[in-house]
N, C-alpha and C positions, 0 to 999 in steps of 0.2 A: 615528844611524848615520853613517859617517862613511866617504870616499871618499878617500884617499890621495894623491888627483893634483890641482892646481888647472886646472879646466877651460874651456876657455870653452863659452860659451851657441852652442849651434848651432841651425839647424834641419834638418830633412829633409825632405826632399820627392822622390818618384823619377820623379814621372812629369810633372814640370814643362818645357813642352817652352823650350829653349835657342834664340834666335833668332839670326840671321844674323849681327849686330852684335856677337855677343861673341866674336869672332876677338881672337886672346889673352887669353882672361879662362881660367882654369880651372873646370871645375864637379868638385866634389865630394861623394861621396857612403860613409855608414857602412855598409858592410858586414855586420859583425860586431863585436860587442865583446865579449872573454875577462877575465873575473876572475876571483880567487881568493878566498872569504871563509873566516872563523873565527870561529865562534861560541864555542870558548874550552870546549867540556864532553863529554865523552863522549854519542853520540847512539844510539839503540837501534833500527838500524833496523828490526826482528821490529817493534820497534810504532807504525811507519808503513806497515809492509808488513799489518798487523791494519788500521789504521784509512782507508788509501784504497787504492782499486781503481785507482783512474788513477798509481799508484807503483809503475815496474815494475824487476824483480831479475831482470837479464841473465846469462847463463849465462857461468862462467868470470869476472865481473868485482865486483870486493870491493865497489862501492858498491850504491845507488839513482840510478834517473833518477826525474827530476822535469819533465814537458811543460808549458807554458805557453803561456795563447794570446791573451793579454792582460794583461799584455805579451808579447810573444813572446818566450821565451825556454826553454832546456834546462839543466838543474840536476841536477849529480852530485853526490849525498850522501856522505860515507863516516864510519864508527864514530867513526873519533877525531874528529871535530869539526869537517873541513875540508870543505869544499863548493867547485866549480867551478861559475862560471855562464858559458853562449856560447851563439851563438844572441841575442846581444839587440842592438838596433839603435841607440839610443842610448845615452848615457853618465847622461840622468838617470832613465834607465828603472831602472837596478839597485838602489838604493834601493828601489824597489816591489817587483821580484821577489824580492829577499831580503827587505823586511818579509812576504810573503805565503809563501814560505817556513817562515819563524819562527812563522809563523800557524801553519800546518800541523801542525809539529812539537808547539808548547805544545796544543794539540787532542786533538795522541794523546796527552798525557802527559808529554814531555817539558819540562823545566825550563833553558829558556834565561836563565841569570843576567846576562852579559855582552852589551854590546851588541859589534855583530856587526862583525866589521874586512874591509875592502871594499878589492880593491887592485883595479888594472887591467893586466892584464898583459899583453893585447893589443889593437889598436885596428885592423881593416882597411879599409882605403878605396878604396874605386872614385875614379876620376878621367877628365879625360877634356879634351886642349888643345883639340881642336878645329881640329888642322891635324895634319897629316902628320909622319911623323917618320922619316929616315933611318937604321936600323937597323945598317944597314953601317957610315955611317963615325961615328955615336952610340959603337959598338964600340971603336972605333980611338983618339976623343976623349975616352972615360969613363974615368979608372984604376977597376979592380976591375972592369970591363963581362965577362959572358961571353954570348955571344951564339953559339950553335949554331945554325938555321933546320933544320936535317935532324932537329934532336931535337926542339927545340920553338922554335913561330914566334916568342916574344917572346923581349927583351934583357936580360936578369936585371943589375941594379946595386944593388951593397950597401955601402954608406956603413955605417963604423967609428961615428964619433959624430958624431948619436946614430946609435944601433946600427938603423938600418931597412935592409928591401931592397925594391925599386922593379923591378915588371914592365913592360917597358916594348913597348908594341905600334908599329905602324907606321904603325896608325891614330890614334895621337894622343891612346889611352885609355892608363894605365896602372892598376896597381895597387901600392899601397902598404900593409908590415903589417912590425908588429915595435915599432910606438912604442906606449905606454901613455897619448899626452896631445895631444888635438886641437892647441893649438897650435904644439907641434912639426913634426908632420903639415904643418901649414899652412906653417909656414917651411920646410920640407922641398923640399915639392911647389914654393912657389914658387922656390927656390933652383936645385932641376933643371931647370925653364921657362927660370930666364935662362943657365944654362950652356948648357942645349940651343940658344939663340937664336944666343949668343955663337959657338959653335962652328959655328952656321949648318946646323945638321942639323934645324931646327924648324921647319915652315911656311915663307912666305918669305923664302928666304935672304937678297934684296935688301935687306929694310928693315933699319937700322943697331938696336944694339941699343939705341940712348937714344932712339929713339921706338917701343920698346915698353911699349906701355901696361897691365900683365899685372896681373888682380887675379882674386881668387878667392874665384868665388861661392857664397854660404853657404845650398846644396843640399843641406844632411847629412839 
């Protein structure tokens, strides 16, 4: 089975607690991850809806859901061949939930010939600097910034290429979604840290930006 994006090895951990001394480091953390597969054959769902009870056929919508709780993850079936998986928390988790998937399927009958094609097509991530972050004039400094407070409290920032957008709070967490490849993400997130530094909207404004020491820690 084969995964479309070269990734790096992360870990995750969320409840690792952050000490004092990592003022400027960033921690990061996966959210979600959205793929698309194709198993390449016409799939019949009537004989997975026959063969398990835990396959359920929502009103009004053309696939299956598929619940998963180890790995965590939610999987929409549909006839022609195509499957969505989200809901899953790492990136080397999907490989299992689609071999156990394909388990399923060959069980009831069906006949998986092709091995199965695994893209990534969304990656979200929690983040979090760790210092304050001026919302106001972030706004003023960011091209493409829109920043309403009466609508909603974060700073919406959406960088062209690569194509992500960056929620950005005031308390120094954001959120980041729209890349398909951890270490995009990575360059990304650190990329915003030193603009945001540069611009002096980040934590303290005093320190210059060649003694920020900014690294980011592998929390996934």
């Amino acid at each position: 089975m084969s995964i479309n994006k070269n990734n790096s090895k992360l870990k995750k951990n969320s409840d690792i607690a952050v000490p004092r001394e990592v003022k400027n480091k960033v921690t990061l953390r996966i959210e979600n991850v959205v793929a698309s597969v194709k198993v390449g054959t016409f799939i019949d769902l009537n004989k997975l809806l026959e063969k398990y009870k835990d396959i359920e056929k929502k009103e009004n919508f053309p696939g299956l859901v598929v619940k998963m709780k180890n790995p965590k993850a939610t999987i929409l079936i549909f006839s022609s061949g195509k499957m969505v998986a989200t809901g899953v928390r790492l990136v080397k988790h999907l490989p299992i939930v689609v071999e156990k998937v394909v388990k399923k399927m060959e069980n009831a009958g069906i006949e998986i010939e092709m091995e199965p094609e695994v893209k990534i097509e969304n990656i979200v991530v929690r983040g979090d600097f760790h210092q304050t972050i001026n919302l106001d004039l972030t706004s003023l400094s960011l091209t493409r910034a829109i920043y309403e407070p009466e609508v909603f409290p974060g700073l919406i920032y959406k960088i062209p290429d690569p194509k992500i957008c960056f929620l950005i709070f005031s308390s120094g967490r954001i959120i980041c979604t729209g890349a398909s490849d951890e270490n995009v993400i990575r360059s990304s997130v650190k990329k915003l840290a030193l603009d945001l530094k540069r611009q002096g909207v980040l934590g303290n404004t005093k320190k210059k930006v060649g003694q920020l020491d900014l690294d980011l820690l592998d929390l996934f």
